[in-house]
Structures are given as C-alpha cells and as structure tokens.
SELUMMAR-372970 format. One record per residue (C-alpha): chain; residue number from 1; x, y, z; residue in three letters. Coordinates in steps of 0.1 Angstrom, whole numbers, m for minus. Layout:
BEGIN
('A'; NUM; (X; Y; Z); 'ALA')
...
//
This chain:
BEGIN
('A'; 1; (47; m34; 685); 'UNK')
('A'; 2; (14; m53; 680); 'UNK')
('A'; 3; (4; m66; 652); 'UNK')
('A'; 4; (m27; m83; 633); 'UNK')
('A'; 5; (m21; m116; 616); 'UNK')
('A'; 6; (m45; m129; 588); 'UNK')
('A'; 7; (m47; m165; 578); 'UNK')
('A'; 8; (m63; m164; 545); 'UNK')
('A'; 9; (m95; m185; 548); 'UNK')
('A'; 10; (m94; m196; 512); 'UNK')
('A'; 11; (m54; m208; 512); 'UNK')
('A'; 12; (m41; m219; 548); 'UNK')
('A'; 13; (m11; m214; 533); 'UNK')
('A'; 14; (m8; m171; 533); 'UNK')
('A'; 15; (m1; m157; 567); 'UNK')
('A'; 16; (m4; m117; 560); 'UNK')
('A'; 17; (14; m98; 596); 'UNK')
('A'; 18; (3; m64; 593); 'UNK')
('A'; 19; (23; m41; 612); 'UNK')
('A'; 20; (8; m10; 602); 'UNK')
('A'; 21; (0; 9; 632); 'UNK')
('A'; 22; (m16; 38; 612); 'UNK')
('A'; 23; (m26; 47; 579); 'UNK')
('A'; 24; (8; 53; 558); 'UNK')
('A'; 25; (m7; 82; 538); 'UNK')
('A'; 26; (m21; 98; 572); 'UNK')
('A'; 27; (7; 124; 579); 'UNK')
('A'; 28; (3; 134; 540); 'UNK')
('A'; 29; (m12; 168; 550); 'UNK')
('A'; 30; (17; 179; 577); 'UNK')
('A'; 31; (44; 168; 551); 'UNK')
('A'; 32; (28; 187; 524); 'UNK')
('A'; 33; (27; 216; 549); 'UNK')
('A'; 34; (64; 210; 558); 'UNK')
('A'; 35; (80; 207; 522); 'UNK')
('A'; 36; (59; 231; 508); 'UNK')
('A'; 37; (74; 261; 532); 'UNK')
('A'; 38; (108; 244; 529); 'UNK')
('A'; 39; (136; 262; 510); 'UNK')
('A'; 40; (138; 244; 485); 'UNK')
('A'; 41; (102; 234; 481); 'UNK')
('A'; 42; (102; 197; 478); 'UNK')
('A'; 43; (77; 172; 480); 'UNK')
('A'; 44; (78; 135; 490); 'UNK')
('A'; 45; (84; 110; 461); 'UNK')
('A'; 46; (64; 81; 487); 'UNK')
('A'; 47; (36; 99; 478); 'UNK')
('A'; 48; (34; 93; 441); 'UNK')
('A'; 49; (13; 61; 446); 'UNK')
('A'; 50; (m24; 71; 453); 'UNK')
('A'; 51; (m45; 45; 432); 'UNK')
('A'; 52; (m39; 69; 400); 'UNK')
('A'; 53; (m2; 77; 402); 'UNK')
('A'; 54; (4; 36; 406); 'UNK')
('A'; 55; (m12; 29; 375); 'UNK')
('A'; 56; (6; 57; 357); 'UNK')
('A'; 57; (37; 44; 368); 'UNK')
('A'; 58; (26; 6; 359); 'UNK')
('A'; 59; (25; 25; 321); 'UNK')
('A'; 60; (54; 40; 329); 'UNK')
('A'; 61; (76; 3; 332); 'UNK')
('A'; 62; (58; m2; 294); 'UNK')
('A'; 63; (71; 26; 281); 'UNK')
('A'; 64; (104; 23; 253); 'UNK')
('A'; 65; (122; 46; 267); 'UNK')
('A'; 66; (124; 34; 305); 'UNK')
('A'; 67; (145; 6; 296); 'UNK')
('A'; 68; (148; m6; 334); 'UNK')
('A'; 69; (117; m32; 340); 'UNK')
('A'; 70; (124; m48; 304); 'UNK')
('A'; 71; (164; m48; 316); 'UNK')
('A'; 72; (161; m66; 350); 'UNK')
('A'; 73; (134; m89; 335); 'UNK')
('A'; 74; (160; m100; 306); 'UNK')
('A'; 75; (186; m109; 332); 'UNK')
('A'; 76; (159; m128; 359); 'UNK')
('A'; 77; (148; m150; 327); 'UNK')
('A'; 78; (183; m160; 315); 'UNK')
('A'; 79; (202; m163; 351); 'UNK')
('A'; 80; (177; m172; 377); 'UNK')
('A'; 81; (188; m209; 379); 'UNK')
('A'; 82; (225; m197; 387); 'UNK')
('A'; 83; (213; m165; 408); 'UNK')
('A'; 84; (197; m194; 436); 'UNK')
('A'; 85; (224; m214; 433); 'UNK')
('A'; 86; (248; m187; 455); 'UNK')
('A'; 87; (225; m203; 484); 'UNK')
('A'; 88; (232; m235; 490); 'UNK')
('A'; 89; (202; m253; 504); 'UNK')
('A'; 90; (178; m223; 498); 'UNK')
('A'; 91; (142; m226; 514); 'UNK')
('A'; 92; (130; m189; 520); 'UNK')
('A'; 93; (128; m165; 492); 'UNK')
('A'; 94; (122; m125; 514); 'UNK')
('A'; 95; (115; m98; 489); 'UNK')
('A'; 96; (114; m60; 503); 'UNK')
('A'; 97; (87; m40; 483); 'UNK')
('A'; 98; (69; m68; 464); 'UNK')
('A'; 99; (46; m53; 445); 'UNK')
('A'; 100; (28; m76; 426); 'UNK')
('A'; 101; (58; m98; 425); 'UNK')
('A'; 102; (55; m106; 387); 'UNK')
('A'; 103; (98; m105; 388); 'UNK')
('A'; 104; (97; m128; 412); 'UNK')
('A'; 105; (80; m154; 400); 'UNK')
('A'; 106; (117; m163; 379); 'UNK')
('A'; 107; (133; m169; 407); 'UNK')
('A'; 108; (103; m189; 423); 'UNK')
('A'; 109; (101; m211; 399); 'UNK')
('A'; 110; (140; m223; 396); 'UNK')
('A'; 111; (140; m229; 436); 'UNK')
('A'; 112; (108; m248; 427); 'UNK')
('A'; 113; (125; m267; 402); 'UNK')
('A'; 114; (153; m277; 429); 'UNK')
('A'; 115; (131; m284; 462); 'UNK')
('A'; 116; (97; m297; 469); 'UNK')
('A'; 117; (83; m268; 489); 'UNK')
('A'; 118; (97; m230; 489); 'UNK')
('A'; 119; (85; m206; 517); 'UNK')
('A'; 120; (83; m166; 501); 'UNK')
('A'; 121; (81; m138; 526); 'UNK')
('A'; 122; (73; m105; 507); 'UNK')
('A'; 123; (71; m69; 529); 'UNK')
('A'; 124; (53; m45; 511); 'UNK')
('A'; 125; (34; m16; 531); 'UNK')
('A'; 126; (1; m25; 517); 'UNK')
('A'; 127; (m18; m53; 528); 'UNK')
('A'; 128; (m46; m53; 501); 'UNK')
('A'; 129; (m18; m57; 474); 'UNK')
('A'; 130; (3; m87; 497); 'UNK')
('A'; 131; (m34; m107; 499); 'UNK')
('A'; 132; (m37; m97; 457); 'UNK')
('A'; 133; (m4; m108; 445); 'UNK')
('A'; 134; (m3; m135; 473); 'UNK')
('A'; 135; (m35; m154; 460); 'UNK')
('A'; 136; (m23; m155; 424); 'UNK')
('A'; 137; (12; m168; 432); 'UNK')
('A'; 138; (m6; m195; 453); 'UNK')
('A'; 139; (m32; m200; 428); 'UNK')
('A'; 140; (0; m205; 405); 'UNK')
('A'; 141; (23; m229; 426); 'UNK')
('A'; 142; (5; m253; 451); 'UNK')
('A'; 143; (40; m261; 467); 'UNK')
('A'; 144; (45; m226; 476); 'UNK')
('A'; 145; (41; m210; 512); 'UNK')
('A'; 146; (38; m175; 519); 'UNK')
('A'; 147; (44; m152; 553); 'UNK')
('A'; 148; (39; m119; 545); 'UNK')
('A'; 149; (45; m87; 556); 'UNK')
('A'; 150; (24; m50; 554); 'UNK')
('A'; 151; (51; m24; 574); 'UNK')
('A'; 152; (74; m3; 566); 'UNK')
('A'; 153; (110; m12; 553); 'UNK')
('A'; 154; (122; m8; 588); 'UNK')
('A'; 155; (94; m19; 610); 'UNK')
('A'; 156; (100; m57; 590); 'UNK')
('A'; 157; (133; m61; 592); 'UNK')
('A'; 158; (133; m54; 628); 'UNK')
('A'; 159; (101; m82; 628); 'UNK')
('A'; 160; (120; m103; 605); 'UNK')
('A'; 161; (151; m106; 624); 'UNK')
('A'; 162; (133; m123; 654); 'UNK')
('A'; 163; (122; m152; 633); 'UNK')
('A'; 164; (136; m187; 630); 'UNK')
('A'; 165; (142; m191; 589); 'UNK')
('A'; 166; (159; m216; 567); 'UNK')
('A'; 167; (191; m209; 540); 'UNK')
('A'; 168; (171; m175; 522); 'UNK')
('A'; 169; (179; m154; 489); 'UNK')
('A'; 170; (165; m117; 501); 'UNK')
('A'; 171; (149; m93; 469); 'UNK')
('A'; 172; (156; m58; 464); 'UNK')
('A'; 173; (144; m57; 428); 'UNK')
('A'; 174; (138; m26; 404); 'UNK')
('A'; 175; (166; m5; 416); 'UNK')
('A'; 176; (141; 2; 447); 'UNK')
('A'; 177; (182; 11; 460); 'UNK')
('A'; 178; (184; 40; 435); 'UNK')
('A'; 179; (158; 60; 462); 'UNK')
('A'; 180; (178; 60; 489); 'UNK')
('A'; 181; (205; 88; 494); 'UNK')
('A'; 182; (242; 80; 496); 'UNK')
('A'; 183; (237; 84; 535); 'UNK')
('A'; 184; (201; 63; 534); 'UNK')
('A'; 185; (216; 32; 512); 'UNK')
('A'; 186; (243; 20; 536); 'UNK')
('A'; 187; (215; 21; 565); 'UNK')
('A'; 188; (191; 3; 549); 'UNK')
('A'; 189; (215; m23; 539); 'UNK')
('A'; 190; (232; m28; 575); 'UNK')
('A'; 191; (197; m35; 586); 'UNK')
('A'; 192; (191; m63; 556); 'UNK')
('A'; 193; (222; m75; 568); 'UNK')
('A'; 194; (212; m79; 604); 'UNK')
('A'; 195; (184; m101; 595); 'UNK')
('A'; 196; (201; m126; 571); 'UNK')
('A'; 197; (234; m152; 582); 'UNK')
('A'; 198; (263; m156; 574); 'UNK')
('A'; 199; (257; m175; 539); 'UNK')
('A'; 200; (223; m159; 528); 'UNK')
('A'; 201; (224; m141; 501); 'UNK')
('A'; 202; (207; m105; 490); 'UNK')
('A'; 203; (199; m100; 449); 'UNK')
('A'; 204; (200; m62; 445); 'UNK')
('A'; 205; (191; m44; 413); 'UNK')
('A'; 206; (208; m13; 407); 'UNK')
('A'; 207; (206; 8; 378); 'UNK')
('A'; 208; (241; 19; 362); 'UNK')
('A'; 209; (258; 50; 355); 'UNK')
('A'; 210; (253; 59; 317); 'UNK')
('A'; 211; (254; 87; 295); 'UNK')
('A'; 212; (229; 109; 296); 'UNK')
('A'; 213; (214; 101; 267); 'UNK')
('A'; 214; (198; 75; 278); 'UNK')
('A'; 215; (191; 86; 313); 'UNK')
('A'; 216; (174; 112; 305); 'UNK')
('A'; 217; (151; 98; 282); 'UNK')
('A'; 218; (139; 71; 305); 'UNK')
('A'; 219; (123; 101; 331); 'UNK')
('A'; 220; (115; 124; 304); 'UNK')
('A'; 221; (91; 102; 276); 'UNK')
('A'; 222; (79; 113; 246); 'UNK')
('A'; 223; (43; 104; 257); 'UNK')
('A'; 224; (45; 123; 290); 'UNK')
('A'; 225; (35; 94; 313); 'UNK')
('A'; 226; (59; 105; 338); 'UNK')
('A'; 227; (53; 138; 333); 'UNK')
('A'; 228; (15; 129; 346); 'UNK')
('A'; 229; (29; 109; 370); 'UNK')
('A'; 230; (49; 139; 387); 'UNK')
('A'; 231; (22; 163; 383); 'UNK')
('A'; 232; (m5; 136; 399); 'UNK')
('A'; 233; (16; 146; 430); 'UNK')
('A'; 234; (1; 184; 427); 'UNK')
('A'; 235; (m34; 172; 414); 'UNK')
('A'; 236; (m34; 148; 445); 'UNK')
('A'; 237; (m32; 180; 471); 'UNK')
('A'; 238; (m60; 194; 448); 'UNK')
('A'; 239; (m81; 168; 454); 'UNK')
('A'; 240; (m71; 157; 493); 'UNK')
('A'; 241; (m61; 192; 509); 'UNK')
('A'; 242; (m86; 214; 487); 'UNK')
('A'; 243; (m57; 228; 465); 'UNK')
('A'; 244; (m60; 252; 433); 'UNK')
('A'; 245; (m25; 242; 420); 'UNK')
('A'; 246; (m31; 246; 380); 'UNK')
('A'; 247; (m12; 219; 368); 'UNK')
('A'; 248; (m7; 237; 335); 'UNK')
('A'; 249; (11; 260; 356); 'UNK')
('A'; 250; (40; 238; 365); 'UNK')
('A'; 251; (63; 219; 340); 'UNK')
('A'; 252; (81; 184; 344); 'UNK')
('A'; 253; (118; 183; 347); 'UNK')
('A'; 254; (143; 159; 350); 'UNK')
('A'; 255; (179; 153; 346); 'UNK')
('A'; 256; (206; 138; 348); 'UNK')
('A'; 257; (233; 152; 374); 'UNK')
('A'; 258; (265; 138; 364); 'UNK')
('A'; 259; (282; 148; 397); 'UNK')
('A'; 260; (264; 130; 417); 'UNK')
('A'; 261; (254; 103; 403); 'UNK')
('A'; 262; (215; 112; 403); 'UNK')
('A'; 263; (185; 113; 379); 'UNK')
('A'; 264; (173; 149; 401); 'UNK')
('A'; 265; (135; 150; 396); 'UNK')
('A'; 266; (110; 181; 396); 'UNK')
('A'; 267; (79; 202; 394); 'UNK')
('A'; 268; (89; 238; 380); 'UNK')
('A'; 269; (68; 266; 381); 'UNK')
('A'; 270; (61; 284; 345); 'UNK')
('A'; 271; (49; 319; 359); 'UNK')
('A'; 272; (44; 342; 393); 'UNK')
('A'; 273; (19; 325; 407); 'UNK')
('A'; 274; (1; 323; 444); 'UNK')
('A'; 275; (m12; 283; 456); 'UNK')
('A'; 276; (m39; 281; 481); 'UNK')
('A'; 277; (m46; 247; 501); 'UNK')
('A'; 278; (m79; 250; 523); 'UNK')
('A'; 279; (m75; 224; 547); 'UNK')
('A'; 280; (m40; 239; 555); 'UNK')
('A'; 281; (m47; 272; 554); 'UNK')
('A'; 282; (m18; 278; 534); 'UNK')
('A'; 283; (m6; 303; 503); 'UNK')
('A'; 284; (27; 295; 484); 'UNK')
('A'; 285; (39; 320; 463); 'UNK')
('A'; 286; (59; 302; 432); 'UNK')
('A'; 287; (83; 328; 414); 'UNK')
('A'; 288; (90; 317; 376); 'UNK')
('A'; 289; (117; 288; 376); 'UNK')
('A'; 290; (112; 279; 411); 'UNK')
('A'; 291; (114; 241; 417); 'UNK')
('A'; 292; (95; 215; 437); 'UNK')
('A'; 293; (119; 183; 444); 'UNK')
('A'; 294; (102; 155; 440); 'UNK')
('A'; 295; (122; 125; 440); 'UNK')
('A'; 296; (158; 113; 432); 'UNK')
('A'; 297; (167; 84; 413); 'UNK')
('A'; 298; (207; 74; 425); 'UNK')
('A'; 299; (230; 56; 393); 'UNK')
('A'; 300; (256; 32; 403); 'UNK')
('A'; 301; (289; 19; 390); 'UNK')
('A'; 302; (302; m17; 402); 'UNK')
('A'; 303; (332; m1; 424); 'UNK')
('A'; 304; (303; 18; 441); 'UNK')
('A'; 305; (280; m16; 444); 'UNK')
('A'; 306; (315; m34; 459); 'UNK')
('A'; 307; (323; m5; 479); 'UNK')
('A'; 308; (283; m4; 494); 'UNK')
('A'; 309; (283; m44; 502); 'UNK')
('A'; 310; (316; m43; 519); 'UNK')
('A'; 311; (309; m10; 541); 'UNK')
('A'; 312; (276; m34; 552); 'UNK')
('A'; 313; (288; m66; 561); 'UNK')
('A'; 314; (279; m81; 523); 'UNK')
('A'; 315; (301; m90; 502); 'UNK')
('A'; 316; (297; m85; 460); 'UNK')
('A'; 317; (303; m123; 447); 'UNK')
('A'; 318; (287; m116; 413); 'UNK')
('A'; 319; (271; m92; 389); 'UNK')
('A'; 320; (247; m97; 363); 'UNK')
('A'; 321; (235; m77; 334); 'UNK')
('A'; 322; (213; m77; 303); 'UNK')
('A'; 323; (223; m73; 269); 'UNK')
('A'; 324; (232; m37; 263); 'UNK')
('A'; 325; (246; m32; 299); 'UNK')
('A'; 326; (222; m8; 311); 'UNK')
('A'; 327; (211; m23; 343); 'UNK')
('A'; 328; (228; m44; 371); 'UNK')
('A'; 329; (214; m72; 390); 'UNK')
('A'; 330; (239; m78; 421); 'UNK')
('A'; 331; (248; m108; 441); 'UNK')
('A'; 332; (258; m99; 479); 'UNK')
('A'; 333; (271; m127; 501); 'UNK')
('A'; 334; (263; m119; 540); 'UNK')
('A'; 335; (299; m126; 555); 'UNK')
//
C-alpha cells in the first residue's frame, strides 16, 4: 500500500504515515443504504464522529453518570509507574485510537521519568487530530519522539509489524475493546499480538460487568447528551444525504443485556412514520417500536479478560482498577 509521510516542518521530531487511501466517511451513503433496508435496521456506530457528534461525546466523558473516563484516569494517575515497569527496558510507547492522547500523557511521563528519550507511535484514522495532539505532547516534552499513524486499526498493524522497534507498552485505552463483538475482539487482538514480541506488553482497558444500575445510567444521562449524540447519527443523513428524518420522531434507548454481556444501543421509532433520503432515492417505512441498532458496548469479567489474552497469544499478568471497581485496566504479557 502506498503511503504519504509528513515530517512536521515546525518539530523534526513528528513523522505522521498516512495510510489512508480514501476518505474514511466516503462509503457513508452505501452503508446508510445497506443498514437502513437491513432487517433489523441498524446503523454504523463509526459514524457517530462527524465534527458535532465528537464534541458531544467529549461532553459525554464529563458527564456524572459515565463514570468510565474519570475511572481509567484514577487508575493511570495512581499505577502508571508500576504499569511500565511490566517492560523491562521500555522505549516505544504504540497507542491504537489516540485521540487526543490526554490518558497517555501518565504513562509518558513515568517512562520519561526512567529513560532519557521515549519514542510514542499513536494510530488514529485521522491525520488532522495525530498532527493536533502530536504538537502539544511535543510542545510538552522535548525528549519525546513521535511516528505516527492515520489508518485504520488493521491497515497499522499490518504497517506496524514490518518495523524495527525497541522493548514497547501498546495502548488500548477507554474500553475501545468493549466495540468489538465476541467474534471481532479475539481478531483484533491476535493481530496486536503479531506486531509486538515476546516480552512487550499490551495495557487494555475494559469496562466490567456490573449491575445494571449503574450501566444503564452511564448511556442513558439525565442531561440527554447521549441521547444527542445517538440522534446526531439521524440528523447527520439529514444533512449529508438530504434526509427528513424528524428527530423528535425517534427516541433514545439503551440497555443493559445481562445475557450477553452488552450495553445494546438504539434509535426507536415513536410513531408510523415514512423517511425519505434524496441522494439515495430511498423511503423507509418505521412502524411504532421499530429499532435502529446503533452501537454495542461489550462488559467484561476478569475470567473473560484471562480467557481473551490466553486464546491470543497474551497472557493476563495483572489487573488494575479504581476505587469503586467499576472499570479494569489490564496488563497482557505477549508470550
């Protein structure tokens, strides 16, 4: 695959690879097509973060009820010193889905405290937010080195698994794991495991089974952020496609499936009602009740986390957690 490579001209020390072949929102309009004429209608979670719906779901991590950011945060500020330990001569920090990387910076920071240099290689699939969050971490530590990578999850492993690295601790923060079907996870963990050796380490954070009580809550707030944040989905084919969803017509809905294992996320229809989407040339009927599956949010246990690492060539050498036990943050040994 080719690929464009971008040495900052301001900091010689960001590299930004971008494997993106095409625009990652282009096949928006035949998925839209696709899910919408599925039985069960179902949408595409991926497609929650136009410019809008990622700053609803930045509100979203502030919010008292989604207890998950605030969680993982507790246990990076109290255990990062003994989370790099696990590697013994660490030099590469790899984070899958950096975002702005404001977790990371923990975990930065103790390698920092234990070497002179520290190389960080984040893959996220946009390249405007790598060069963003890669100038401030720069900006913030001059011993700091950064190779980064826009692609898809897949596309930089496979990238990532020809290069020459040093002892690294790989990032899977924000229970980015809880996304991935029980079928998905094990995949995209055999492939993490291809590109590390024997010795490297992967941090995973995985959000635990709990009552629903407390599940619920976090994907159902009082404010209705995430409500907004679900329906941006529908006002988003309004605005793209030429859609006349009316958004009061459809109602939030989440819960927790105990069976599973799963937070099962929706869009339900409140009334009969007939969608149009111009540049599909599409109607949708929508009978009252009738659901559009958004997204799925997968709860673990720490049998299921062992049971996952050993089933990938990982093995679980430790477990962290904050204070009330809500959230895991997961130590996996590549054996």
């Amino acid at each position: 695959m080719s690929q464009s490579i971008l040495a900052h001209r301001r900091d010689e020390r960001l590299v930004i690879r971008n494997l993106v072949t095409r625009d990652p929102q282009s096949g928006f309009a035949e998925e839209v097509r696709q899910g919408l004429t599925s039985v069960p209608k179902r949408l595409s979670p991926k497609y929650f973060y136009d410019q809008l719906g990622s700053q609803l779901f930045e509100a979203i991590c502030l919010l008292p009820e989604y207890y998950l950011t605030r969680a993982e945060n507790e246990i990076l500020e109290k255990n990062a010193d003994e989370i790099v330990r696990w590697v013994k001569g660490c030099n590469t920090l790899m984070e899958m889905g950096s975002g702005s990387a404001t977790k990371t910076r923990q975990l930065i920071e103790a390698l920092l405290r234990k070497r002179a240099d520290l190389v960080f290689m984040p893959v996220d699939i946009s390249a405007s937010a790598l060069e963003s969050s890669s100038l401030i971490l720069l900006q913030s530590y001059p011993r700091l080195r950064i190779e980064a990578y826009a692609a898809e999850y897949f596309v930089a492993l496979a990238e990532l698994s020809k290069r020459q690295r040093g002892p690294t601790l790989a990032l899977f923060l924000g229970s980015n794991i809880s996304n991935f079907g029980r079928d998905e996870a094990p995949l995209f963990l055999r492939a993490m495991r291809g590109v590390l050796k024997k010795g490297d380490a992967l941090l995973l954070g995985a959000d635990l089974k709990k009552d629903r009580s407390i599940l619920e809550p976090a994907y159902n707030d009082t404010l209705g952020v995430t409500a907004a944040f679900n329906l941006n989905l529908l006002a988003r084919v309004n605005r793209e496609l030429g859609g006349d969803f009316d958004l009061r017509g459809f109602a939030h809905s989440a819960f927790y499936n105990e069976g599973i294992g799963r937070v099962e996320i929706h869009l339900e229809s409140t009334r009969d009602q007939v969608v149009s989407i111009r540049e599909l040339d599409l109607q949708i009927t929508f009978a009252p009740g009738e659901r559009i599956h958004t997204e799925n949010s997968y709860k673990y246990d720490l049998q299921g986390i062992a049971h996952l690492a050993e089933a990938t060539g990982f093995r679980c050498a430790h477990s962290w957690f904050d204070s009330q036990k809500r959230f895991s943050s997961n130590l996996l040994l590549a054996e």
